[in-house]
mmCIF file of the N, C-alpha and C atoms, coordinates in Angstrom:
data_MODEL
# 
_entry.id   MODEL 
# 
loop_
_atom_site.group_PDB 
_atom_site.id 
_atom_site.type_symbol 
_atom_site.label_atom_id 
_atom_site.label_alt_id 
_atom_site.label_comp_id 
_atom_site.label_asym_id 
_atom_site.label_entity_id 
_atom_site.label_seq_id 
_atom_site.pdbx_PDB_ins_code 
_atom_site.Cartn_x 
_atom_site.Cartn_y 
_atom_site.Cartn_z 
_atom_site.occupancy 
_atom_site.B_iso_or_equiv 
_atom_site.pdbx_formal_charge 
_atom_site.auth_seq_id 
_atom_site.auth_comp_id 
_atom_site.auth_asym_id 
_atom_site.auth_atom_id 
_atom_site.pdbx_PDB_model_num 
ATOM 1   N N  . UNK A 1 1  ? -13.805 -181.499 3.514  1.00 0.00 ? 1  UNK A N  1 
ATOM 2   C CA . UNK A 1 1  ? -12.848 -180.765 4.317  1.00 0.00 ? 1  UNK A CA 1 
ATOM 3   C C  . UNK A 1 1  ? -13.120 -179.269 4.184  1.00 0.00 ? 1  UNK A C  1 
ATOM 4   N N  . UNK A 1 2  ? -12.870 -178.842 5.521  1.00 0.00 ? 2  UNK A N  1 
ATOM 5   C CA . UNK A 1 2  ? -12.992 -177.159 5.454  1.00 0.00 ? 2  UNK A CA 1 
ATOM 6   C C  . UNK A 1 2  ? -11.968 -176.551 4.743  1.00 0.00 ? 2  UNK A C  1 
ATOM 7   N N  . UNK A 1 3  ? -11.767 -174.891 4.801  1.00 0.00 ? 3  UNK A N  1 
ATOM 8   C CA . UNK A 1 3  ? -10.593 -174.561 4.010  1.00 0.00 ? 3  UNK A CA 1 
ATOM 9   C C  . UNK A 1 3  ? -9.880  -174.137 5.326  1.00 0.00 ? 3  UNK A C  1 
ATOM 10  N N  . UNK A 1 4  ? -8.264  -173.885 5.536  1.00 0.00 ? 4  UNK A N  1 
ATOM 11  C CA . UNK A 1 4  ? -7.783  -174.185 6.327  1.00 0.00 ? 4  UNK A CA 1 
ATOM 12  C C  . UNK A 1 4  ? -8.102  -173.015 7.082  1.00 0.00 ? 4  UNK A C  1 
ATOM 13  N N  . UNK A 1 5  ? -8.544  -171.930 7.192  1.00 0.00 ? 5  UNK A N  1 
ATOM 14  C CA . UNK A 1 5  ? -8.894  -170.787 7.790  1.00 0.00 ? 5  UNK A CA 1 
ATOM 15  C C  . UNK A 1 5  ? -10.365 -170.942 9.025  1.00 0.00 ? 5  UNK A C  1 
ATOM 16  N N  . UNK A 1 6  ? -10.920 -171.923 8.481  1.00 0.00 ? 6  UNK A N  1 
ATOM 17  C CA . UNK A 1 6  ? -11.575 -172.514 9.354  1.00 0.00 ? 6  UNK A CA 1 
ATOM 18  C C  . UNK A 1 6  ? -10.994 -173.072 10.580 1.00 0.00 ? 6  UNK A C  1 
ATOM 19  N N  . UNK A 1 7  ? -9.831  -173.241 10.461 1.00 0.00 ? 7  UNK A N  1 
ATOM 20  C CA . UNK A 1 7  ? -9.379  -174.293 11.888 1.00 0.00 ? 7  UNK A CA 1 
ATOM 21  C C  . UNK A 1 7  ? -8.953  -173.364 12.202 1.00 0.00 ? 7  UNK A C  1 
ATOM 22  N N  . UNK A 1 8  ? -9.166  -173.709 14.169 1.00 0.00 ? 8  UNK A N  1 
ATOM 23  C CA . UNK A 1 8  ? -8.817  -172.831 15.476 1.00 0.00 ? 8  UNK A CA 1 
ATOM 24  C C  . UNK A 1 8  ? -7.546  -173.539 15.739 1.00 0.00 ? 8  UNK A C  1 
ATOM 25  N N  . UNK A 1 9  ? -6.786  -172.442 16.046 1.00 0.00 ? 9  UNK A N  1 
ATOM 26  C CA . UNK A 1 9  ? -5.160  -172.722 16.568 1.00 0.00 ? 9  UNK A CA 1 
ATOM 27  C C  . UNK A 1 9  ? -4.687  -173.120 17.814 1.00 0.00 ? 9  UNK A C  1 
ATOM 28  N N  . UNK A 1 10 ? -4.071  -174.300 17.736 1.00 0.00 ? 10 UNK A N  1 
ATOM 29  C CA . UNK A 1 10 ? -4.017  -175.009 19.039 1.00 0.00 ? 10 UNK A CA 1 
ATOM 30  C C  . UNK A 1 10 ? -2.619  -174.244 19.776 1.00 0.00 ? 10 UNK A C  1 
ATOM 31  N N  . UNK A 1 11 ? -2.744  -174.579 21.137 1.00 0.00 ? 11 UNK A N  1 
ATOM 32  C CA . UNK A 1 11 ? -1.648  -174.141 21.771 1.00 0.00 ? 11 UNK A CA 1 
ATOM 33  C C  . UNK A 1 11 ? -1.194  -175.155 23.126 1.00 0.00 ? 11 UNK A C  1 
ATOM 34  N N  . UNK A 1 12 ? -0.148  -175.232 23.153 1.00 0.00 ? 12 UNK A N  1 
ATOM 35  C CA . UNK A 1 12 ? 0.547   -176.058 24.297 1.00 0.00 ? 12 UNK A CA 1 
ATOM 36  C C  . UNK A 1 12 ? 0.268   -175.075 25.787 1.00 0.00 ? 12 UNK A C  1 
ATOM 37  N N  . UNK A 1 13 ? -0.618  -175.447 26.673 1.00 0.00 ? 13 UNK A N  1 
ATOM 38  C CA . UNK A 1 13 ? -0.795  -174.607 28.337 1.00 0.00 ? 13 UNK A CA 1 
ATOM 39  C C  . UNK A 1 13 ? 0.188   -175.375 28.822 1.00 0.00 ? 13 UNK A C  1 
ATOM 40  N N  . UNK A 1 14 ? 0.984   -175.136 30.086 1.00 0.00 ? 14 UNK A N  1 
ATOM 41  C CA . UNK A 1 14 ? 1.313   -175.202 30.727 1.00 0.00 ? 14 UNK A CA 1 
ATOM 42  C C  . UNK A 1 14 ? 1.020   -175.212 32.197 1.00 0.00 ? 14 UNK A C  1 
ATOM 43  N N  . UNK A 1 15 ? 0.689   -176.251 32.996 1.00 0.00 ? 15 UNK A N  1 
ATOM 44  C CA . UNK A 1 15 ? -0.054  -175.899 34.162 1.00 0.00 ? 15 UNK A CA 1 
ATOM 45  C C  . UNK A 1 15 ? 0.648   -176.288 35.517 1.00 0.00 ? 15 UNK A C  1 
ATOM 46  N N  . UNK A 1 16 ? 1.029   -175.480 36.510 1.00 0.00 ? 16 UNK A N  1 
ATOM 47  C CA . UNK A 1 16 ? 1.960   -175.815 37.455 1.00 0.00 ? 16 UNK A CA 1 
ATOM 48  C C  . UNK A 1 16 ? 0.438   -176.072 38.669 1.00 0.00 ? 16 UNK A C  1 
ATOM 49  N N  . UNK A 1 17 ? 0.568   -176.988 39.381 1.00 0.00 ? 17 UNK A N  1 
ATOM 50  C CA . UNK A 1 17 ? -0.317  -177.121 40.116 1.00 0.00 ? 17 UNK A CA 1 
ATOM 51  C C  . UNK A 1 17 ? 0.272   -178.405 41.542 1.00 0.00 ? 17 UNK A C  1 
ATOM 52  N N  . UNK A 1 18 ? -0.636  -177.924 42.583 1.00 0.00 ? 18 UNK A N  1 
ATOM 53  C CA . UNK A 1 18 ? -0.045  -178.571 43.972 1.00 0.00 ? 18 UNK A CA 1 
ATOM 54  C C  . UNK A 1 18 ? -1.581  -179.224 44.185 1.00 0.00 ? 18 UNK A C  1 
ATOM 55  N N  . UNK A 1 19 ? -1.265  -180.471 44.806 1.00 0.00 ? 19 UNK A N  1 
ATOM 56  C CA . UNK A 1 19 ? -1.979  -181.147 45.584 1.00 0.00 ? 19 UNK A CA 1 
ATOM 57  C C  . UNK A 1 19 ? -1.980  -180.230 46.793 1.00 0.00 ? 19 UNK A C  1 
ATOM 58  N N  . UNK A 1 20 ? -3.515  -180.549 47.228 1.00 0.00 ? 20 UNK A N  1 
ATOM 59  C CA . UNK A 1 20 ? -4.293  -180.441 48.652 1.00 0.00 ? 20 UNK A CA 1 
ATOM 60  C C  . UNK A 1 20 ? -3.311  -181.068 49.670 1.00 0.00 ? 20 UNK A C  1 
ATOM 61  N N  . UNK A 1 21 ? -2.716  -180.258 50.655 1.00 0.00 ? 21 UNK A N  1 
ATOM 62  C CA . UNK A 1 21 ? -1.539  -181.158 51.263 1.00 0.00 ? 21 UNK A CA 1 
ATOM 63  C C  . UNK A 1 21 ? -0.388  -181.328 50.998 1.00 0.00 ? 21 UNK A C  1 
ATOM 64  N N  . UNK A 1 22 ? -0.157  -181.076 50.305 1.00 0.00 ? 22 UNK A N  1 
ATOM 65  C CA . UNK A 1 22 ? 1.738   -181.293 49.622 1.00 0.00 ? 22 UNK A CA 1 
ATOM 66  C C  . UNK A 1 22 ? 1.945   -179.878 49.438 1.00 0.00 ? 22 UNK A C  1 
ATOM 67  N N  . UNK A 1 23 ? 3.341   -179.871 49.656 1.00 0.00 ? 23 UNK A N  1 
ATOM 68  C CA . UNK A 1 23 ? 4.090   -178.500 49.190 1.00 0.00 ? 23 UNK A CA 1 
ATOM 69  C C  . UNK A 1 23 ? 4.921   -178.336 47.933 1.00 0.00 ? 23 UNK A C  1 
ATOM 70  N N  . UNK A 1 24 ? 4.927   -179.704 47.765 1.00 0.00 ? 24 UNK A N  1 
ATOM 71  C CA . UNK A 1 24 ? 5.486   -180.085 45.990 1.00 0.00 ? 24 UNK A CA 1 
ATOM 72  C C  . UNK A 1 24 ? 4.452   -179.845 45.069 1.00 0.00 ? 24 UNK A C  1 
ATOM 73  N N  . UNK A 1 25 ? 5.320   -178.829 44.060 1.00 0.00 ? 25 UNK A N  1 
ATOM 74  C CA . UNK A 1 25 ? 4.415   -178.508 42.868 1.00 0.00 ? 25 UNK A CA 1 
ATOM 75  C C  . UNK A 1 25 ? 4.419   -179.732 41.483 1.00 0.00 ? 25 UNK A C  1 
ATOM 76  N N  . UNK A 1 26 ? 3.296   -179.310 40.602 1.00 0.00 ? 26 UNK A N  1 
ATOM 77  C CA . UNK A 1 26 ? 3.051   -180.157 39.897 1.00 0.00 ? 26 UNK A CA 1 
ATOM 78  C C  . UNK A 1 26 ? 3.257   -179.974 38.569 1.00 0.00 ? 26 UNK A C  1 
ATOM 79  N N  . UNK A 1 27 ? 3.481   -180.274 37.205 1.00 0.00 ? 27 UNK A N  1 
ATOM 80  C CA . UNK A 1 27 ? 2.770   -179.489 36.245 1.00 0.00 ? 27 UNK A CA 1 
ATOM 81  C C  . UNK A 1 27 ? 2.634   -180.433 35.472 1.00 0.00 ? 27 UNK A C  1 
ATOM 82  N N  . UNK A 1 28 ? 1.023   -180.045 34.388 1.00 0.00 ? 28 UNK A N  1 
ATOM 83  C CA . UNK A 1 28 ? 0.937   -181.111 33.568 1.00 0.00 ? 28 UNK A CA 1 
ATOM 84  C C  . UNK A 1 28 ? 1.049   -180.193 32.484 1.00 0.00 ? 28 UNK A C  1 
ATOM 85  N N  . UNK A 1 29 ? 1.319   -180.559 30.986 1.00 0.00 ? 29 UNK A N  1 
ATOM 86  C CA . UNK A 1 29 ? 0.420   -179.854 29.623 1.00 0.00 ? 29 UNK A CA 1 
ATOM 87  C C  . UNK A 1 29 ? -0.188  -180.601 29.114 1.00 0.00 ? 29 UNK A C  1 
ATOM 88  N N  . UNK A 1 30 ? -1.177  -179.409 28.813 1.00 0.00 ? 30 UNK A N  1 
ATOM 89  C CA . UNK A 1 30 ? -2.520  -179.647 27.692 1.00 0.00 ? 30 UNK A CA 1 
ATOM 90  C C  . UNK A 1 30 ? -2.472  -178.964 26.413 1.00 0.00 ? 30 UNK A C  1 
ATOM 91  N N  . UNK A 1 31 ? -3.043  -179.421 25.050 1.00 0.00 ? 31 UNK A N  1 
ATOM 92  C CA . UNK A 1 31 ? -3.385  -178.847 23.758 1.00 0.00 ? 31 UNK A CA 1 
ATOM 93  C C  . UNK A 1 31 ? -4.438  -178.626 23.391 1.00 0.00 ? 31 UNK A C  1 
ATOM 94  N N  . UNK A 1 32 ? -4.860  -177.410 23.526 1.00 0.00 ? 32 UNK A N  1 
ATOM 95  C CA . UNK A 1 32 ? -5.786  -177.674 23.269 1.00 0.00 ? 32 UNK A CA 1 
ATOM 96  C C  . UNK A 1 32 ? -6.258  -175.655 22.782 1.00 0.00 ? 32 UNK A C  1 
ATOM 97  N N  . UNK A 1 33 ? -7.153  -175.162 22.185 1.00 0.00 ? 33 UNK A N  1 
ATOM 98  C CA . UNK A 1 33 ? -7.404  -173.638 21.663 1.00 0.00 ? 33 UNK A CA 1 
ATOM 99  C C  . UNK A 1 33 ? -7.959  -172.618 22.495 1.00 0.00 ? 33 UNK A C  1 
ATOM 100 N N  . UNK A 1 34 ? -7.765  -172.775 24.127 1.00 0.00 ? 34 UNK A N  1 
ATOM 101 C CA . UNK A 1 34 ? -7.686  -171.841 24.645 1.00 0.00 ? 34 UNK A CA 1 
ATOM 102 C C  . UNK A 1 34 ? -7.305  -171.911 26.332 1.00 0.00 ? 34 UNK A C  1 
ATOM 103 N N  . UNK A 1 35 ? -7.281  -170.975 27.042 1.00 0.00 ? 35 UNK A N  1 
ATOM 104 C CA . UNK A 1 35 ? -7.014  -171.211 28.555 1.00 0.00 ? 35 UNK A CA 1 
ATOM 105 C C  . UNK A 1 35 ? -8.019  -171.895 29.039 1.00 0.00 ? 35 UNK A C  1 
ATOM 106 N N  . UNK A 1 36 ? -9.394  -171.634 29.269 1.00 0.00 ? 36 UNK A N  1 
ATOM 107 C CA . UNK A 1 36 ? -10.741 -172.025 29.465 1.00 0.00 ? 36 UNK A CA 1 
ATOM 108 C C  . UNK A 1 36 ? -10.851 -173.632 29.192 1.00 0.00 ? 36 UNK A C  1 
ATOM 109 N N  . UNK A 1 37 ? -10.130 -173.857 27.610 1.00 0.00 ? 37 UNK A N  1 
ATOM 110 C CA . UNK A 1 37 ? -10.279 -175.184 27.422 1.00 0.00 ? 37 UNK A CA 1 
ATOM 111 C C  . UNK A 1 37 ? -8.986  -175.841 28.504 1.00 0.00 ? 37 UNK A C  1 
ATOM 112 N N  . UNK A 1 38 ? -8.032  -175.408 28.533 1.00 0.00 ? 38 UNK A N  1 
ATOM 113 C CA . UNK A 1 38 ? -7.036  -175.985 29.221 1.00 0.00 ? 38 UNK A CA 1 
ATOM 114 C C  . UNK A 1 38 ? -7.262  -176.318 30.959 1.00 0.00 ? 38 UNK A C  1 
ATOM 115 N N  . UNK A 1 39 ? -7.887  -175.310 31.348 1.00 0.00 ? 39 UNK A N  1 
ATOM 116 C CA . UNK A 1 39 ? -8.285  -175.019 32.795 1.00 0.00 ? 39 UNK A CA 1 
ATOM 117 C C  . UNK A 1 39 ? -9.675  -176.361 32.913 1.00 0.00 ? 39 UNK A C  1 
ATOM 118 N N  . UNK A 1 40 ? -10.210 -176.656 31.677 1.00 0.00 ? 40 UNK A N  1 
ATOM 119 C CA . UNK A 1 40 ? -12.050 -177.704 32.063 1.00 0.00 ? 40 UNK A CA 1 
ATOM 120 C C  . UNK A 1 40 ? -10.963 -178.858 31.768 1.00 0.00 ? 40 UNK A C  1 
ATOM 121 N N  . UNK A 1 41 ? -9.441  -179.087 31.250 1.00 0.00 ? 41 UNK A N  1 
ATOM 122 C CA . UNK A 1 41 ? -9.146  -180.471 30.681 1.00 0.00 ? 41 UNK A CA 1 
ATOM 123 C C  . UNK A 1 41 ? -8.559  -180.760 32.563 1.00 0.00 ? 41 UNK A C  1 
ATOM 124 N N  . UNK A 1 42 ? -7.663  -180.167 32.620 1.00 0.00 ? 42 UNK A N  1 
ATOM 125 C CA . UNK A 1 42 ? -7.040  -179.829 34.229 1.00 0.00 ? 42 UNK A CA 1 
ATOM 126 C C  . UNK A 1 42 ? -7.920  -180.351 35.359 1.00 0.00 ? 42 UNK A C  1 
ATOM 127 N N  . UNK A 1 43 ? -9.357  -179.786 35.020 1.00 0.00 ? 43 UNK A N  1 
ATOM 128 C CA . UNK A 1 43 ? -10.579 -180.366 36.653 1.00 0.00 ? 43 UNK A CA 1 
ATOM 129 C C  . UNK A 1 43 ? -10.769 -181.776 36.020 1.00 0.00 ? 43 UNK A C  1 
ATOM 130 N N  . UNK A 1 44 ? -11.065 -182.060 34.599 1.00 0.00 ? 44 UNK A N  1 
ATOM 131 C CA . UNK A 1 44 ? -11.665 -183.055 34.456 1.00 0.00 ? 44 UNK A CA 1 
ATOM 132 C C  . UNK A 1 44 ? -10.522 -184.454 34.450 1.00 0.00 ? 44 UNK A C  1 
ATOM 133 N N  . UNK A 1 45 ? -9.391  -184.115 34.572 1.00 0.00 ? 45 UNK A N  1 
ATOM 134 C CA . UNK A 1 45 ? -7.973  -185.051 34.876 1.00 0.00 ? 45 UNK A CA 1 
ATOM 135 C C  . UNK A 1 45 ? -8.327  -185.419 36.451 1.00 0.00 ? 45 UNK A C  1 
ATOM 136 N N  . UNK A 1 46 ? -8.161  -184.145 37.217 1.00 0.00 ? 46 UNK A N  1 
ATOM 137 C CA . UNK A 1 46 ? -8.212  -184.029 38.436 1.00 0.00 ? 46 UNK A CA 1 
ATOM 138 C C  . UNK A 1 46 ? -9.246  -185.223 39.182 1.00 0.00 ? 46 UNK A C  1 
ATOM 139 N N  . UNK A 1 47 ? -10.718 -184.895 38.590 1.00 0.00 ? 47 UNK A N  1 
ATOM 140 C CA . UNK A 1 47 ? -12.209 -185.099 38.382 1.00 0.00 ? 47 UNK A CA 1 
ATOM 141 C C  . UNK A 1 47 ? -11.608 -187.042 38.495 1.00 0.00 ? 47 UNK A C  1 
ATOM 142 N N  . UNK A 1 48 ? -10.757 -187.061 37.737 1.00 0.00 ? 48 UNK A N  1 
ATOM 143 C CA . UNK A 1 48 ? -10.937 -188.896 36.925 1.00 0.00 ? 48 UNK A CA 1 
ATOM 144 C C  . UNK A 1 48 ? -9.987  -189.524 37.959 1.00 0.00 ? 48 UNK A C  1 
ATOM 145 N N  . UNK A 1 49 ? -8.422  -189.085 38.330 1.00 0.00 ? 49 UNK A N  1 
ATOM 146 C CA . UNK A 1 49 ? -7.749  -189.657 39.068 1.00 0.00 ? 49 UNK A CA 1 
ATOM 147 C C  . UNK A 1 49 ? -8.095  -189.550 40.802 1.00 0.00 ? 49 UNK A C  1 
ATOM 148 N N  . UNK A 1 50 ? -9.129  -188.617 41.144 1.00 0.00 ? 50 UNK A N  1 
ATOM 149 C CA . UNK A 1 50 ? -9.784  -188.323 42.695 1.00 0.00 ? 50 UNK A CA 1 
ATOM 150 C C  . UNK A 1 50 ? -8.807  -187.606 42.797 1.00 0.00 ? 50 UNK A C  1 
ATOM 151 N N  . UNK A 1 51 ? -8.216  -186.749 42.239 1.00 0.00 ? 51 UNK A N  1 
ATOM 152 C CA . UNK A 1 51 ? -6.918  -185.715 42.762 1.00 0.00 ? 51 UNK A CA 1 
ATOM 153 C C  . UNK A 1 51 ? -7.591  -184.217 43.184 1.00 0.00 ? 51 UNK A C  1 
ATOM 154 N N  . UNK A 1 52 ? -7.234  -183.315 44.701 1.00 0.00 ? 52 UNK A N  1 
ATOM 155 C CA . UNK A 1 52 ? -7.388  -182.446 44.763 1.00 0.00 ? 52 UNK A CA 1 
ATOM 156 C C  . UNK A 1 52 ? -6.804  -181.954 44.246 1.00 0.00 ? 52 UNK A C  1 
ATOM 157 N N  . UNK A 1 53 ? -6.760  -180.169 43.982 1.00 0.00 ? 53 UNK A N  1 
ATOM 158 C CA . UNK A 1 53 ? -5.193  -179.952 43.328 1.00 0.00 ? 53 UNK A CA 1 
ATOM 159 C C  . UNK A 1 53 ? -5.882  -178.028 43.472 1.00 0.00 ? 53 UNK A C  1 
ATOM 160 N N  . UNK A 1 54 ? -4.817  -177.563 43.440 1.00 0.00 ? 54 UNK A N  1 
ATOM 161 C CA . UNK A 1 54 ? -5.017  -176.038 43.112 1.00 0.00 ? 54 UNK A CA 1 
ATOM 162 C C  . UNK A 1 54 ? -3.917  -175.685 42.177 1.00 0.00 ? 54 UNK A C  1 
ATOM 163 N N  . UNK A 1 55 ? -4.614  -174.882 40.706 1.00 0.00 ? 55 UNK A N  1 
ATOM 164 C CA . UNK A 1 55 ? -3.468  -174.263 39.966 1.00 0.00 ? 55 UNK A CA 1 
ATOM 165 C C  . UNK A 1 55 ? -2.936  -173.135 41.047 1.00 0.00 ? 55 UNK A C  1 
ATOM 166 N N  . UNK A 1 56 ? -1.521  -173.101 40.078 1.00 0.00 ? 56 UNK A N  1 
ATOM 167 C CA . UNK A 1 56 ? -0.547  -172.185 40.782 1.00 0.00 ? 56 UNK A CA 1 
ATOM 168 C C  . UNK A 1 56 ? -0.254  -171.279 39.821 1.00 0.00 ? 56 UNK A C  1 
ATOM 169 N N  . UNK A 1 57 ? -0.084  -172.157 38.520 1.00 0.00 ? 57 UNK A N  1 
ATOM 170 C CA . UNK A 1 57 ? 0.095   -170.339 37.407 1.00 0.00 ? 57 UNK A CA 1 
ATOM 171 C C  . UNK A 1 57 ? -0.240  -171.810 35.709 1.00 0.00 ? 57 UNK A C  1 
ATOM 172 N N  . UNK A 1 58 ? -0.694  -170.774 34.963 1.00 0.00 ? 58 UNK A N  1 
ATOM 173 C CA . UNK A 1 58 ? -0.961  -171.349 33.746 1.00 0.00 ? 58 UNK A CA 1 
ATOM 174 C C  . UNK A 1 58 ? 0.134   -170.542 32.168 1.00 0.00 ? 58 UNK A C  1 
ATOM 175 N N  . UNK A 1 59 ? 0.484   -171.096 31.910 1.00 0.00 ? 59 UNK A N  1 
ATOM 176 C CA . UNK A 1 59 ? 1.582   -170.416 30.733 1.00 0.00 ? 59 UNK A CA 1 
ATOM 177 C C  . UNK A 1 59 ? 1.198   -171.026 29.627 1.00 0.00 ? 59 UNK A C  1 
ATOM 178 N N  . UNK A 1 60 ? 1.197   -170.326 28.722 1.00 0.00 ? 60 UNK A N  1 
ATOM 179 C CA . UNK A 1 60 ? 1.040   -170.600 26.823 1.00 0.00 ? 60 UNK A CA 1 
ATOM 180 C C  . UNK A 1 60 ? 2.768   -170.739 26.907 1.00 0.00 ? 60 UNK A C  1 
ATOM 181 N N  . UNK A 1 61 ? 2.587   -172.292 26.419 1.00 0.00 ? 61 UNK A N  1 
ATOM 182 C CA . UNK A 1 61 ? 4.016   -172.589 26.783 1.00 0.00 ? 61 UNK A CA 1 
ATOM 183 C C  . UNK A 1 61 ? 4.320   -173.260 25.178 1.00 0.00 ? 61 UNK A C  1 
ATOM 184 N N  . UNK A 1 62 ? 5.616   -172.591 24.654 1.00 0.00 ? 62 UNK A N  1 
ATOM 185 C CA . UNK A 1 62 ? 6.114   -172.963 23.522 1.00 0.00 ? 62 UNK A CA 1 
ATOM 186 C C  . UNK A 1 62 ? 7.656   -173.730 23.619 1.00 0.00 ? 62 UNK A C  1 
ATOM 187 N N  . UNK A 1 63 ? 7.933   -174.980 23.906 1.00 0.00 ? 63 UNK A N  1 
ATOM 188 C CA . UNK A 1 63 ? 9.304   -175.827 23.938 1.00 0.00 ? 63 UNK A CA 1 
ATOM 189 C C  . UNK A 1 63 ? 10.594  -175.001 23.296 1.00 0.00 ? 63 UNK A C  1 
ATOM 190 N N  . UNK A 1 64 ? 10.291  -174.500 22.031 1.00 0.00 ? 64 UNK A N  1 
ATOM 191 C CA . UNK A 1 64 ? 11.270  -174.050 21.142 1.00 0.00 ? 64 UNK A CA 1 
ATOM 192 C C  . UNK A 1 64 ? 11.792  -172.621 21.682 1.00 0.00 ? 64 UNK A C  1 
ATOM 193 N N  . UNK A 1 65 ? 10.505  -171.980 22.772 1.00 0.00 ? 65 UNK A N  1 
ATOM 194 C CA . UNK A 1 65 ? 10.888  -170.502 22.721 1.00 0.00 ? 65 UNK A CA 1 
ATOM 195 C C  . UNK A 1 65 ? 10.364  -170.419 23.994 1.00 0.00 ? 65 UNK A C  1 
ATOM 196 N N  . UNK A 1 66 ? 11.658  -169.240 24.913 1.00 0.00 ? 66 UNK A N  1 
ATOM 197 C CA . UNK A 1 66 ? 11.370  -168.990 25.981 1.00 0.00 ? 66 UNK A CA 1 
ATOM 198 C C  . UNK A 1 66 ? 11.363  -167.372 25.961 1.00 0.00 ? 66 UNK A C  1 
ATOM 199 N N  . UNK A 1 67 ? 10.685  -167.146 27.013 1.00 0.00 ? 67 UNK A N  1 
ATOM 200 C CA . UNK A 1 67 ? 10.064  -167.376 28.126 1.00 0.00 ? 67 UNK A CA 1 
ATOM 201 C C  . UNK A 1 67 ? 8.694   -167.865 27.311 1.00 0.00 ? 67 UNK A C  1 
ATOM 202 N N  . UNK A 1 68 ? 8.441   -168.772 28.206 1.00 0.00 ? 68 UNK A N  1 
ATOM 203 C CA . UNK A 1 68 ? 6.720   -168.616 28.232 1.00 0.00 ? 68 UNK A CA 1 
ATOM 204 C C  . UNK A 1 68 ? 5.550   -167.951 28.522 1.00 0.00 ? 68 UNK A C  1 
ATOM 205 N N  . UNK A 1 69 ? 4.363   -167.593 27.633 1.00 0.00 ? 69 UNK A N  1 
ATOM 206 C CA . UNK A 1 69 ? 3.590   -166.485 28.330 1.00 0.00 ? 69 UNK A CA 1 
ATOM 207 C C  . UNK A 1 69 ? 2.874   -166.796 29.261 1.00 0.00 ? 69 UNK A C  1 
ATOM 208 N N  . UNK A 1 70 ? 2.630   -165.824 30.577 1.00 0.00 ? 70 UNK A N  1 
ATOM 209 C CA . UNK A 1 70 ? 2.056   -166.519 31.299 1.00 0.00 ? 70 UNK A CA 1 
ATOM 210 C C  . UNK A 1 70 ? 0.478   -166.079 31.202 1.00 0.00 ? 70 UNK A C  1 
ATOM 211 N N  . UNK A 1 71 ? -0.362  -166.874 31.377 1.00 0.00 ? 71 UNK A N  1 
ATOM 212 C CA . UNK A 1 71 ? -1.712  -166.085 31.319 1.00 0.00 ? 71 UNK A CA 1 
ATOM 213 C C  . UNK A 1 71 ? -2.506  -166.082 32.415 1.00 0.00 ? 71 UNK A C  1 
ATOM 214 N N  . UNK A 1 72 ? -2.784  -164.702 31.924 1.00 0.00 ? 72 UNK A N  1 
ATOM 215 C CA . UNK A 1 72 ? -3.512  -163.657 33.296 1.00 0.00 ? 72 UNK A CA 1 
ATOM 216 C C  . UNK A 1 72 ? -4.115  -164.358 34.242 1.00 0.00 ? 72 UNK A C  1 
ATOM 217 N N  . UNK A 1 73 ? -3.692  -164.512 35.501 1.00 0.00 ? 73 UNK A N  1 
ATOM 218 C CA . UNK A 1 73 ? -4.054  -164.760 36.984 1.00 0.00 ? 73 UNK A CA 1 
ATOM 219 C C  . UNK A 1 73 ? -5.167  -164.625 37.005 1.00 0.00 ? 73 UNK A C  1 
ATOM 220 N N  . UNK A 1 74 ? -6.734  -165.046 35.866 1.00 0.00 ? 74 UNK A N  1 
ATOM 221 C CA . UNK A 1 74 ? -7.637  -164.548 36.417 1.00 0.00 ? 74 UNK A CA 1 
ATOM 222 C C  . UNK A 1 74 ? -8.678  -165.550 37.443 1.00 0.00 ? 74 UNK A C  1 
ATOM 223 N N  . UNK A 1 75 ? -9.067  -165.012 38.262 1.00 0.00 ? 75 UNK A N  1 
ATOM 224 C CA . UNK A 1 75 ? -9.497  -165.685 39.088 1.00 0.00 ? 75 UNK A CA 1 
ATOM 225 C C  . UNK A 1 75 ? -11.023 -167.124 38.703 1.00 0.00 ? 75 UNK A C  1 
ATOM 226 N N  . UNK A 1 76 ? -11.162 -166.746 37.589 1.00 0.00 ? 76 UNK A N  1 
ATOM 227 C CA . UNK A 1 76 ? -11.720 -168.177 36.904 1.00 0.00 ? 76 UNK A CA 1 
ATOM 228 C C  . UNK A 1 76 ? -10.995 -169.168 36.214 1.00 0.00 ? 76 UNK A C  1 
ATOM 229 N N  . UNK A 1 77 ? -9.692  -168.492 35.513 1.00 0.00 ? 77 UNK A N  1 
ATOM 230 C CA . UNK A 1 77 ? -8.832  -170.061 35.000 1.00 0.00 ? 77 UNK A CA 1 
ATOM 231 C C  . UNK A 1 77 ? -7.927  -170.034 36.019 1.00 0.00 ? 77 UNK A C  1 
ATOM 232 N N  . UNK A 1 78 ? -7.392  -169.234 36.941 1.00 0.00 ? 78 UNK A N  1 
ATOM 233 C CA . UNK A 1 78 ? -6.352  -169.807 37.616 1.00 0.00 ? 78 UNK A CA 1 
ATOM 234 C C  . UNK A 1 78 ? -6.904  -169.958 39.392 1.00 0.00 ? 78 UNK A C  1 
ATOM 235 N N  . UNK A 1 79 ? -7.804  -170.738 39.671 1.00 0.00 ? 79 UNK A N  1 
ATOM 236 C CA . UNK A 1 79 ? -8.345  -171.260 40.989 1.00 0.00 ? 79 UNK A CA 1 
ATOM 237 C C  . UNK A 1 79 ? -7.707  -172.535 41.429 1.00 0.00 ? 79 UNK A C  1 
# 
């Protein structure tokens, strides 16, 4: 076993997202240690069920504590 400073800190995303065609929004969460990772789990869900989908906003989302942060609109995790 490593010492615990070795381990990367997980975080709960939050992902609001619409089907291709619908005006109803969606959201799933993921855990996982970063936006990037959250945004490749999101296509590869998408990827498995044949779902189109476009994110709408991504949040570092904590249950216990609000607001949630939202993270930056950038045009590679939030497409």
């Amino acid at each position: 076993m490593g010492r615990r400073e070795d381990i990367e800190e997980l975080h709960e995303f939050r992902i609001e997202f619409r089907r291709i065609g619908s005006d109803f929004p969606s959201i799933r969460h993921f855990t996982c240690v970063s936006a990037e990772a959250a945004r490749e789990m999101f296509l590869f869900v998408c990827r498995k069920e044949e779902v189109e989908a476009e994110i709408v906003s991504m949040e570092v989302w904590n249950r216990w504590e609000t607001p949630a942060e939202l993270v930056e609109n950038d045009a590679e995790l939030v497409s």
